[in-house]
N, C-alpha and C positions, 0 to 999 in steps of 0.2 A: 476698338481693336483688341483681340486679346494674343494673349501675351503669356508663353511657357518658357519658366525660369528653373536652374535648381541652384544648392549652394556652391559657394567659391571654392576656387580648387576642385572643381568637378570631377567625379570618376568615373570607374564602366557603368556604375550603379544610376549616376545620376543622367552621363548620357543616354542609357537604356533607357533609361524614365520619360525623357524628354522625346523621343523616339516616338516612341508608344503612348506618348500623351497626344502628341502628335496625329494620330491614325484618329485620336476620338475627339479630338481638337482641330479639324483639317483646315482651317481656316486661319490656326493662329501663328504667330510667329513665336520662332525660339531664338532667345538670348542667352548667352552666361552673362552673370553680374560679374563676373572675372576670369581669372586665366583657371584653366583645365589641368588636369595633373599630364604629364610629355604622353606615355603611353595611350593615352587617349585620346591626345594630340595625334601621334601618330595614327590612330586608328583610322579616325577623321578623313586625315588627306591620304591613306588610301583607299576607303570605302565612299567618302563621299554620300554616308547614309539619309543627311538631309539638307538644306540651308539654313546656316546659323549667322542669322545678320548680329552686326557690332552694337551695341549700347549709345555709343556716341551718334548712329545712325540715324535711330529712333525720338520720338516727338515721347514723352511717356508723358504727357497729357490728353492723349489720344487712347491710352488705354483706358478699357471698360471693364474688362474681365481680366486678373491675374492667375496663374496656374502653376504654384509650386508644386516639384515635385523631389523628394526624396532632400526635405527642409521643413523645420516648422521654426526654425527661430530665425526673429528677425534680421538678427545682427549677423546671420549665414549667407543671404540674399543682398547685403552689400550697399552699392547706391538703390534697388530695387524696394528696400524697406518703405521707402518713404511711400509708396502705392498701398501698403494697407492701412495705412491712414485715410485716404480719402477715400469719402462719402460715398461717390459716384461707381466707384472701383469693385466688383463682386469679384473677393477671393476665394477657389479652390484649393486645396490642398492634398495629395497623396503623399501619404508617406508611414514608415514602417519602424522608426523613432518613436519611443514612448511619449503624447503629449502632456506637456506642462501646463502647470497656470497661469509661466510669462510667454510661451507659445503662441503663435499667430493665431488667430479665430478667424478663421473662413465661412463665408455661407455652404460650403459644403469642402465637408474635413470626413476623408477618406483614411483613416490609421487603421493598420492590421499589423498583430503581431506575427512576422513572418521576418524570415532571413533579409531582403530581400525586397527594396522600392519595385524591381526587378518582376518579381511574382506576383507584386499586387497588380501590376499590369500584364501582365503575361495571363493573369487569369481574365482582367475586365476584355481580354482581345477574345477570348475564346469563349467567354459568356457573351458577347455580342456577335460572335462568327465574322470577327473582320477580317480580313485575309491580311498575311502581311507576306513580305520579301525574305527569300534564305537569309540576308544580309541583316535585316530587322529581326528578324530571330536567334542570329547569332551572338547580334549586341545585348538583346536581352540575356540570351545566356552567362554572356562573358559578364555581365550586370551581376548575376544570382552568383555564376560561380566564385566570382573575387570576394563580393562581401561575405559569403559565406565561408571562407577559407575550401574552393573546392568543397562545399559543402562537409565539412570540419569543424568547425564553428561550431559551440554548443547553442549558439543563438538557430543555429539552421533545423528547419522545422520539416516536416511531411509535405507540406506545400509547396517547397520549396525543389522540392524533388520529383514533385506533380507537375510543377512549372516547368524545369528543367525539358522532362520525357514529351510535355507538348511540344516545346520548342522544338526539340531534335525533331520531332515525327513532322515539322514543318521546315524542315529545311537547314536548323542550324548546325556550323560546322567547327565540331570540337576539333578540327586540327588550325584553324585561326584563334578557336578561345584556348588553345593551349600556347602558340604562338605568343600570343599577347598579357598571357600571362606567365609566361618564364622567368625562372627569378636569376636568368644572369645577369651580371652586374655591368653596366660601362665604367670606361674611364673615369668618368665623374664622378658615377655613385660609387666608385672606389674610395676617388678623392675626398670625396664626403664622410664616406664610413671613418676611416685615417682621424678626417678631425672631430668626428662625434666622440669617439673612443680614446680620443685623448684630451677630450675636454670631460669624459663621466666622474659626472659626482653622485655619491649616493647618500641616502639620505634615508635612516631607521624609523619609523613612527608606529608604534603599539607592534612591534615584529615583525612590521610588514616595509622588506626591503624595495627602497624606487630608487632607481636612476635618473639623472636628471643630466641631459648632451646636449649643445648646441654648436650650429656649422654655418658657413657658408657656402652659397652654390650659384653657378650663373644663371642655370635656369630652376626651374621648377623642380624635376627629379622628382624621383622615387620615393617621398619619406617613408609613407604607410610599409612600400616594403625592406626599404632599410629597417624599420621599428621593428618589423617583424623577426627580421633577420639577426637584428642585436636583441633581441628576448629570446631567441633561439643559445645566441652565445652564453650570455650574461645569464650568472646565476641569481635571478631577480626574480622579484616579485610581480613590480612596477616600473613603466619606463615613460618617461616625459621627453621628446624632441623638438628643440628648435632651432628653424632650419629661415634663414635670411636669402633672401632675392627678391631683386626689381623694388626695393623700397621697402618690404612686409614682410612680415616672420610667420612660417605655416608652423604651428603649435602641433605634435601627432601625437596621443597617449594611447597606452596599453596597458593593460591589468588581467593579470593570471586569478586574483583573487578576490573575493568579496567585499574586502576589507576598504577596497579604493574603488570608485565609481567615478571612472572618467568623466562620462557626461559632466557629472556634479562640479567635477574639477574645475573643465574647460568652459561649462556655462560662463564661467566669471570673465572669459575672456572672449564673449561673443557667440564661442562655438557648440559642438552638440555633438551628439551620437549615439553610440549606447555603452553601458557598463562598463565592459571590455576595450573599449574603442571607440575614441573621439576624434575630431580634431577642429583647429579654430584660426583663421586667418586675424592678424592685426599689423597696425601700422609700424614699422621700424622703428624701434628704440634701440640701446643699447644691453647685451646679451645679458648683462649682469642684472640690472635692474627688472627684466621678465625672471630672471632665473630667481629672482628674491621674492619676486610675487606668486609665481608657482611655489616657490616654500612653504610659505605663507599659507596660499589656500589649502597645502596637503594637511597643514597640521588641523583643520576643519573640515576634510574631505575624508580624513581614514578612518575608518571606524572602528575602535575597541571592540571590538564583536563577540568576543568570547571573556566573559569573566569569571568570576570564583561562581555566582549565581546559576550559571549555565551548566559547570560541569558537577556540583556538588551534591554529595548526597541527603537526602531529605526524608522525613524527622531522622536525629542520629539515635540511635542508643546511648544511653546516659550507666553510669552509675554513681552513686549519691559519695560522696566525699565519707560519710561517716560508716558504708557500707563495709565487710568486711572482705579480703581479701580471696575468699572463698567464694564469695557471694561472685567476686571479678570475674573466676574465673569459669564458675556455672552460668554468667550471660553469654562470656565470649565464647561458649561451647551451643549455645542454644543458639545462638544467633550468627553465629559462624564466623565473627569478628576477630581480628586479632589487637586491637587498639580501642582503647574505651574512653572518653570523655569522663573526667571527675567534675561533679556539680557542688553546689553549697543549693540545698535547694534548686534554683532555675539558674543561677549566676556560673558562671564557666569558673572553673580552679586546677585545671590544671589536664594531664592525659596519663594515662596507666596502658602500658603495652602488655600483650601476654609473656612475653620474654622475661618480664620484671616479676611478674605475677603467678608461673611458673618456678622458677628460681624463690619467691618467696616462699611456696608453698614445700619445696625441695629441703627448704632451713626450719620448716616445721612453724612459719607465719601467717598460717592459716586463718587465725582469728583477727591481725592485725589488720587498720584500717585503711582504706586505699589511700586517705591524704597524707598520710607517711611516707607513701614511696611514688606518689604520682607526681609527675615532669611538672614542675610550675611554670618553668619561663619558654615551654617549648613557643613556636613563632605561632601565629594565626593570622586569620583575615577576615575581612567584610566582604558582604555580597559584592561590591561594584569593585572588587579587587580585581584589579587585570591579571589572567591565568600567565603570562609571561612574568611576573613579578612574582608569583608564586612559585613555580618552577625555577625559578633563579636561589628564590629563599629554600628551598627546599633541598636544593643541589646543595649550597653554601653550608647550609647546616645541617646534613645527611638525617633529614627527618624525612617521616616516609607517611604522617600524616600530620594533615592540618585540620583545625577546627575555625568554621567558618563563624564569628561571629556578629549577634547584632545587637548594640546594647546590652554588652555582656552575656546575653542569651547566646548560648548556641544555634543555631541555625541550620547547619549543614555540617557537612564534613568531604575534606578531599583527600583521595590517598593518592600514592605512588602510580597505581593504577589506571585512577581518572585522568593523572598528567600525561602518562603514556597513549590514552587514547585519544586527549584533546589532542598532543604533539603528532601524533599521525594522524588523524584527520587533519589537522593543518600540510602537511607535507603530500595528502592527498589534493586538497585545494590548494596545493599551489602546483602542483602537478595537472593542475585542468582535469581528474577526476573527480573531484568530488559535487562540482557546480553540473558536471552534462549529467545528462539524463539517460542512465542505461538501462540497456534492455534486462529482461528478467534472466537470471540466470548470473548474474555477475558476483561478486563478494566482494566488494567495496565498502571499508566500513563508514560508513556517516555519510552516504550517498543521500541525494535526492531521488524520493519516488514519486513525487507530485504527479507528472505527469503520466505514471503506469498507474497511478490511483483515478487519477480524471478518467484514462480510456478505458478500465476493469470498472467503471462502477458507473450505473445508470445515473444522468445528471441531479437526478432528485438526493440521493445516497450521497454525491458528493457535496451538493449544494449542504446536506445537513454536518456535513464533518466539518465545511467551512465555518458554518454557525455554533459549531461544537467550541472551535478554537479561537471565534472571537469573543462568546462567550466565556472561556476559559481565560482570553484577556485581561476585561472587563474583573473578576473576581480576582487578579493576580493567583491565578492556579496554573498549572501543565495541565496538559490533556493528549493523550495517545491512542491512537487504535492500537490494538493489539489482538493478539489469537490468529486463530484459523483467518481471518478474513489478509491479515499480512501475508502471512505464508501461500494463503493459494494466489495472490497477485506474484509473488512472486515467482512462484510455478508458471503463469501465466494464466491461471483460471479465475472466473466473478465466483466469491464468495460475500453472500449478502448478509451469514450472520455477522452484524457490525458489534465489536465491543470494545468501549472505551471508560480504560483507567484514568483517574486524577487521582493528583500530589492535590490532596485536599481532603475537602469532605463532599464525597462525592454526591454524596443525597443533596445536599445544597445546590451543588453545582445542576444535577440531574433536574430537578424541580425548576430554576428557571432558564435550563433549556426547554422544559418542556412547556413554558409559558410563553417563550421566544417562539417557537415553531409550531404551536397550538396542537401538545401533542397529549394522550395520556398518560399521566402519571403515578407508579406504583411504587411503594418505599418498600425497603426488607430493612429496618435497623437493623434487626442481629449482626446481620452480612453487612451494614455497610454497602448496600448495592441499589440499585433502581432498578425498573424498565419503563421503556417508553413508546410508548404505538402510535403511529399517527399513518393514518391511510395505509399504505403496504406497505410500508416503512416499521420497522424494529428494533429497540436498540438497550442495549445493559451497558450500565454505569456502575462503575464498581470504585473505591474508595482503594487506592495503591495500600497494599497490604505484603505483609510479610509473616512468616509460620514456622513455627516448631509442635516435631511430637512428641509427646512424654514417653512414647512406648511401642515397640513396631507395631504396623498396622493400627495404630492409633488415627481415629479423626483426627486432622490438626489443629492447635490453640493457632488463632489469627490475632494480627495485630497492624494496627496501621504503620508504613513503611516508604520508603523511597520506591519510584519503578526500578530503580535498579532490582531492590529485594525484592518487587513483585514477579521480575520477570523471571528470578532465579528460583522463584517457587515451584515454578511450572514442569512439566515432566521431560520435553523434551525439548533441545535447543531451536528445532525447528520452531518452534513454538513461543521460543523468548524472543520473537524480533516487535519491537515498536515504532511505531510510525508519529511524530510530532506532529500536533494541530494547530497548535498557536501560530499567530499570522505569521510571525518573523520568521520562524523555522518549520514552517507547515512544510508537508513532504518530508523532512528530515529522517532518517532512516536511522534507529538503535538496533545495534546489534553487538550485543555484551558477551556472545557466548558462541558465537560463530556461526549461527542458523543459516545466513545466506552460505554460506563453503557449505554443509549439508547439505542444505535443496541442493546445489550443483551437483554435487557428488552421490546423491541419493539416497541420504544414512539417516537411520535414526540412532542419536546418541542421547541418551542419558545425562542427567546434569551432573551429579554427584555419586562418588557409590556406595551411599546409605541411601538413595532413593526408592525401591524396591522395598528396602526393609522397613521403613519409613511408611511409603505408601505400597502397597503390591499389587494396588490395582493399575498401576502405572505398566503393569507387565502386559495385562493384558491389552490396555491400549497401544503397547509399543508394535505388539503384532497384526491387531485392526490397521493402524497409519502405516506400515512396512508393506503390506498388501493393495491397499487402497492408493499409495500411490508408486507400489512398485518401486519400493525403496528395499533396503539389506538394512540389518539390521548391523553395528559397529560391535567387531571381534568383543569388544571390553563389553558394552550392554548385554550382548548374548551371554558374556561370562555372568556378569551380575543375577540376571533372572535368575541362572541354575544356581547356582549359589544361594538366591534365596529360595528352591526349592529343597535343595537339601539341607538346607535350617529350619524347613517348616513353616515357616515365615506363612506361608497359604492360608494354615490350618489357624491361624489367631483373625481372619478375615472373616467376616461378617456374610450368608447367605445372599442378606440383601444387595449389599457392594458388588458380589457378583454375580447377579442375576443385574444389576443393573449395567455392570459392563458385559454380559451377552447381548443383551438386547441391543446397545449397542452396534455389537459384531453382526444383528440377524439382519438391524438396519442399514446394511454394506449393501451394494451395488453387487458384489459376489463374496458370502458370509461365509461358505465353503473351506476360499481359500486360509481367508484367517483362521477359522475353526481348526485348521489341517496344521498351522503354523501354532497353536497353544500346544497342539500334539507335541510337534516338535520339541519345542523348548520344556516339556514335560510339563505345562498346565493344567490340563485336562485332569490329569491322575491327582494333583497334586489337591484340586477342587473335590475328586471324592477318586479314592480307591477304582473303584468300577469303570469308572469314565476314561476308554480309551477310543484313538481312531484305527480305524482298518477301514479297508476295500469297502467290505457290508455298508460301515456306516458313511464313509463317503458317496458313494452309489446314493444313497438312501437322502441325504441331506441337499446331494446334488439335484434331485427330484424334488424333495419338498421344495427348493428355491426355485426350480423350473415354475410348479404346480402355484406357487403366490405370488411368483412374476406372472404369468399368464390371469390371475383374477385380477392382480392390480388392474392390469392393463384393461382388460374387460368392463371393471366394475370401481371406475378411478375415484367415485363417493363413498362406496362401501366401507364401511368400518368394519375391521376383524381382530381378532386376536392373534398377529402374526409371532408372535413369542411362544403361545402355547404352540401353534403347530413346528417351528425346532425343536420346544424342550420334548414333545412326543419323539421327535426323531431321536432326539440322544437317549433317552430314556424304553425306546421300542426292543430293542431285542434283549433287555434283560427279563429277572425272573421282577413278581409282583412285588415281592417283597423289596428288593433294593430299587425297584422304581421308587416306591413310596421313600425310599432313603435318599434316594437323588433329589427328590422332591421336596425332602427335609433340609437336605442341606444348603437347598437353595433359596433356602427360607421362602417360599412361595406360599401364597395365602393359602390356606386351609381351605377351604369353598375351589379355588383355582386350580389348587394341586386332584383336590377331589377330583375337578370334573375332565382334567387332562387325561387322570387314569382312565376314566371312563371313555372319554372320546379314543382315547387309542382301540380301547376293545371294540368301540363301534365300527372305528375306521376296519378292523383285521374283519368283524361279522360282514361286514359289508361287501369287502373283497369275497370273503368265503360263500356265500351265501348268492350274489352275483350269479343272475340267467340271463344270459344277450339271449337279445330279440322279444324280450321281455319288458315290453316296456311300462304295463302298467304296474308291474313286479318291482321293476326298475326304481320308478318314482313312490312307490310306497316305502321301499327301501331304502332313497337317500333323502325321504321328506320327513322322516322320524330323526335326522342327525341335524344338530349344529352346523352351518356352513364350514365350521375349522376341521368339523373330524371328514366331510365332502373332502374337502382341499386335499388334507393326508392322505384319505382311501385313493386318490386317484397317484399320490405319491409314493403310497404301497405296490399299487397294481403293476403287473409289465403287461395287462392282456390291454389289445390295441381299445376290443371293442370296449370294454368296463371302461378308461379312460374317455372314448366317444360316449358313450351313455352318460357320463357324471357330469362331465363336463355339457352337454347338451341339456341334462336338470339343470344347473345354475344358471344358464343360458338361457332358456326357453321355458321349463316346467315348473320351477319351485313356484311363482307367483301367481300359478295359475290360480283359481278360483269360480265361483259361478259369480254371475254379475246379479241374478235375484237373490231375495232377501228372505227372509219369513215372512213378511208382511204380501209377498207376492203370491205367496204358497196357501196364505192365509185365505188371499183374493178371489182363489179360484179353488176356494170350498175345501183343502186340506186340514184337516184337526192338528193343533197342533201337538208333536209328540216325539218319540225316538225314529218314525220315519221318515222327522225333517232330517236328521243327522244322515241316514240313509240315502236319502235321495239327494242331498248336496253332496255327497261320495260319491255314486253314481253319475251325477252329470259331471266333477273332474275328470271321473274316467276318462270320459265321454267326451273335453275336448282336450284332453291332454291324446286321446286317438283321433283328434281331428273333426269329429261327427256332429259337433256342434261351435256354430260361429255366432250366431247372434242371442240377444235376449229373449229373441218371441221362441226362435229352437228348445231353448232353455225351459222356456214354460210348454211349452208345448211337450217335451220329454218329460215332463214335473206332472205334465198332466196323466200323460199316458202309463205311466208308474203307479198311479193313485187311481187309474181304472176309469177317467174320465173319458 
């Protein structure tokens, strides 16, 4: 006999299940192991959707095959447990509950992480084309829709709503799953609400608020949506019900936050579910005595999740105790600090603020040592210090930093700041933001993007960041993606170049990932960086750094850093977002400087405004990224550039710096636009006197890009020098001489700059010189140039045909050749001499005009030339 059971206290979820097990089961019988929650009761007797015989009816040594559905723990299944004990008995199992290792073991265990026991059946009906009834496809719906909160629920998945749109298109009717799921109240579940709320006790553990109610009821009732309804009210975190009838207490949890994992809770009392939402039938005791056991388990159920470890800044800046005052206040200007750590050596002694440090300097105590005036007794902490005991010490003592210690080593540091962003990502997760998974486009700070990172990136790409971060485990390091590869997920686009920072050393780190994933491995010490190649796979490893410059436009001095410091190196905010690898908080979402409100809003901002002056190649990138993704540039940034153009700020920049950010701009999708946008913001001028835009040179640039997008396309292996044919364009309509000056000032190789002057004049002979209809004219004329200065001639040209001619040389002509050799010429009695060169001219003529197609033609014309 078999035999379709789910757990006690059954709901739409599990009747749907049992339903639809049914259809692939047609032979078996369905029991509850106990009573049904009312609402599904009612559903029952009035749809009448299958026969559900009693327990007490049944022989259950007569079953062969057991068939849970939407259950994997034993003690869920009731008197029905004892069947996956014996021998004889082959257990099934579907269900959509994360399985455990006290978990039932089935010969065939059907788990998918899906909203929804609901779905996973809804799909096996329509993977096997079973037909079902409007009535069976409703109860599946009303199955998907409850558990997933109307699909609300951050547990609710794409499948679940794939599931759903089958159902409807066969028959199901959302005005009975609306029906059935109304959350008006009866009489009763009044009476009930009344005694839950006046029996709430609540109950603080690591800052995470639970309630904990219990009630009487004559029947079964509503608890699930009572629970729901009083974490609606109740400004909680967590809520624990229990609810007595017919002998037994139904247990119901709910959790807003991370910090309490119902399952975990309710496992101890038989029951299960997921994270958010369990619940657990048991025998009647009295209320007090569960209500001390659930105590009890929460203080081993809640996790400390967030400690000094988590939010701290890492390595800190130090200054030495014996240092002088002066020396304070030139780190906290270099490093942008306003609070310094005083050391004895490596041993912590005390903290120096700029405020102290300023004012000493104001009294003419410049040369004085910081352990004179540095805070001794300020508060600190250790890594596993809970961030709520921090924040408390902090308020209490209106100290605005802390120094994280570890055996008197410093270790970290926390300010005002980091409290302020832990304390709102907490207030976001408990707001049921910060656990679901939003779409791209949001500004949430300390969101999950796990799963916008799973579907933007090919499985191999993520499979290797998984390895990244358990690698990064393994060594007790951080590890982050960051860059362009964050930001275009978050735009919505795959960006494959991957690069990932650690709070470590990263060449360490980088070598045995790249032994982990059998990949190549390349060290840079200078940098502090790696790369790693394995099949089509790419990846830079960089060592979290942090920089200062001695002098504008100076390269800048690096030094190893927290990511906090790394990310605020960077030029724009869009750019400082970080993505967490380590397993605990893989997906986790950094965002220090506001980059998600950017992408929404479509701004490039600036981080600081010494940035520009600092670096000024930052300017030109701001106008490449403003174009490329059809973003504005923010009122303040746009002031900054000009500002450092009329400081000059430009002219202390290196040729090569900016010929390296052209190339850049030429490598744009459309390089025009940006070019048009340095105009703007007065770039251009500002790189050399001469260099401005107009009509001419737009026209002109807008042709060159046409003239090297169409070779790409044509000629997608060719290598060219697509940089000399722009700088021709910028450089075309002046005189020789300040060509040759633009060309200086672009620090352009000597040999390169030479031969660009030269390919321009050939490109202008070429146009000038140009006879249509001419074609072996034609090709003598564009087989003496470089493909680059072809490219430009035809980007000079307006004439239709000279463009059809050049364009049909690269196409057709350049490679022509004769296919005989000297030794052919040799063969048939030719001396060798300057006639060979003559008659291999000749017969290109020859089939560049069509008139010869094969090798014997060839010789045969080679003959007849030579008088044979």
């Amino acid at each position: 006999m078999d035999l379709i059971t789910a757990h006690l206290n059954a709901d739409f979820d599990a009747l749907a299940s049992v339903i639809a097990a049914k259809r692939i089961y047609p032979d078996a019988i369905v029991v509850f192991p106990g009573a049904v929650e009312k609402k599904v009761r009612d559903f029952i007797e009035a749809f009448h959707p299958l026969e559900i015989k009693k327990l007490k009816d049944l022989k259950l040594e007569d079953v062969t095959r057991l068939i849970i559905v939407d259950a994997n723990n034993p003690e869920r299944i009731g008197p029905l447990k004892k069947l996956i004990s014996m021998s004889d008995v082959s257990v099934h199992i579907y269900d959509h509950h994360p399985s455990t290792a006290a978990g039932i073991k089935g010969d065939l265990e059907v788990y998918e992480e899906v909203g929804a026991a609901s779905t996973i059946f809804a799909e096996l009906i329509q993977k096997k084309k079973i037909l079902i009834t409007p009535i069976e496809a409703t109860a599946l719906c009303l199955g998907i829709y409850e558990e997933t909160g109307s699909m609300l629920y951050t547990s609710t998945t794409a499948r679940d709503l794939a599931a759903a749109s089958y159902l409807l298109r066969h028959g199901a009717d959302l005005n009975i799953v609306g029906r059935f799921l109304k959350t008006s109240m009866s009489t009763e579940d009044l009476a009930l609400l009344n005694q839950l709320m006046q029996t709430m006790k609540e109950v603080v553990i690591y800052g995470t608020r639970i309630g904990t109610a219990y009630g009487r009821t004559e029947g079964a009732g509503d608890v699930a949506h009572l629970a729901s309804r009083i974490m609606d009210m109740e400004d909680i975190d967590a809520l624990v019900l229990m609810v007595a009838y017919e002998g037994k207490i139904v247990i119901v949890a709910r959790s807003k936050v991370p910090e309490l994992d119902t399952s975990k809770l309710l496992s101890s009392f038989g029951g299960g579910g997921h994270p958010y939402a369990s619940s657990a039938t048991i025998k009647e005791v009295p209320f007090q005595i569960v209500e001390e056991q659930i105590h009890e388990h929460l203080k081993n159920c809640v996790r400390n999740i967030r400690t000094a470890r988590d939010i701290m800044t890492s390595p800190v800046v130090t200054v030495q105790h014996s240092s002088r005052i002066s020396d304070a206040e030139a780190l906290m200007t270099r490093y942008g600090v306003n609070v310094l750590p005083v050391v004895r050596r490596n041993d912590y002694a005390g903290i120096i603020s700029r405020e102290v440090v300023e004012k000493a300097l104001f009294h003419s105590l410049g040369n004085s040592r910081c352990k004179d005036f540095a805070t001794i007794d300020a508060i600190t902490a250790e890594p596993d210090t809970p961030v709520s005991e921090i924040e408390k010490q902090m308020v209490s003592n209106n100290q605005r930093f802390v120094a994280v210690l570890e055996d008197s080593v410093i270790v970290g540091a926390i300010t005002r700041t980091d409290i302020l962003r832990s304390m709102y990502e907490s207030f976001l997760r408990k707001s049921r933001m910060a656990e679901r998974e939003i779409s791209a486009g949001s500004d949430d700070y300390g969101r999950s993007i796990g799963k916008i990172i799973k579907d933007k990136l090919p499985g191999n790409f993520y499979e290797l960041l998984l390895k990244a971060g358990q690698t990064a485990d393994e060594m007790n390091m951080n590890a982050y993606l960051v860059g362009g590869s964050v930001r275009d997920m978050l735009r919505g686009e795959e960006n494959l170049d991957i690069d990932i920072v650690v709070e470590g050393d990263g060449i360490v780190f980088a070598k045995r990932l790249a032994e982990l994933i059998k990949a190549k491995f390349t060290a840079h010490k200078r940098f502090r960086t790696a790369h790693l190649i394995n099949g089509d796979m790419s990846l830079d490893i960089a060592t979290s750094r942090t920089e200062y410059y001695e002098h504008p436009a100076a390269l800048p001095r690096v030094e190893t850093s927290s990511i906090k410091k790394d990310l605020y190196r960077r030029d724009f905010t869009v750019n400082t977002l970080a993505v967490k690898l380590n397993k605990k908080d893989f997906g986790h979402l950094i965002d220090y400087f506001g980059g998600q409100r950017d992408i929404k809003d479509r701004i490039i901002r600036v981080l600081h405004n010494l940035s520009f002056v600092e670096d000024p190649t930052r300017a030109f990138r701001a106008a490449r990224f403003a174009e490329r993704f059809d973003f504005r540039l923010s009122k303040h940034t746009e002031s900054l550039i000009k500002l450092a153009v009329r400081m000059n700020i430009f002219e202390k920049l290196s040729g090569r710096r900016i010929m390296d950010e052209l190339e850049q701009i030429f490598n744009e999708a459309d390089p025009v636009k940006s070019i048009k946008r340095l105009s703007d913001l007065g770039l251009l001028k500002a790189i050399h006197p001469g260099l401005y835009y107009n009509r001419e040179l737009g026209m002109l640039l807008r042709s060159v890009h046409d003239a090297i997008t169409w070779f790409e396309l044509s000629f997608p292996e060719e290598m060219f020098d697509k940089k000399s044919i722009y700088v021709m364009a910028l450089v075309y309509r002046h005189q020789k001489s300040e060509r040759q000056s633009l060309i200086n000032r672009l620090e352009i190789h000597q040999k390169t700059g030479v031969d660009i002057l030269k390919l321009v004049g050939l490109a202008k002979e070429a146009v000038r010189f140009f006879k249509p209809l001419n074609m072996l004219h034609s090709f003598r004329l564009f087989s003496s140039r470089p493909v680059e200065s072809v490219i430009f001639s035809i980007a000079l040209s307006d004439d239709k045909e000279f463009k059809k001619t050049a364009t049909q040389f690269l196409l057709e002509h350049r490679h022509i050749r004769p296919v005989i050799k000297g030794d052919d010429l040799k063969k048939i009695g030719i001396s060798p001499g300057p006639l060979y060169s003559e008659i291999f001219s000749m017969i290109t003529d020859e089939k560049i005009m069509g008139r010869l197609d094969t090798r014997e033609d060839e010789i045969a014309f080679a003959k007849k030339l030579a008088g044979f």
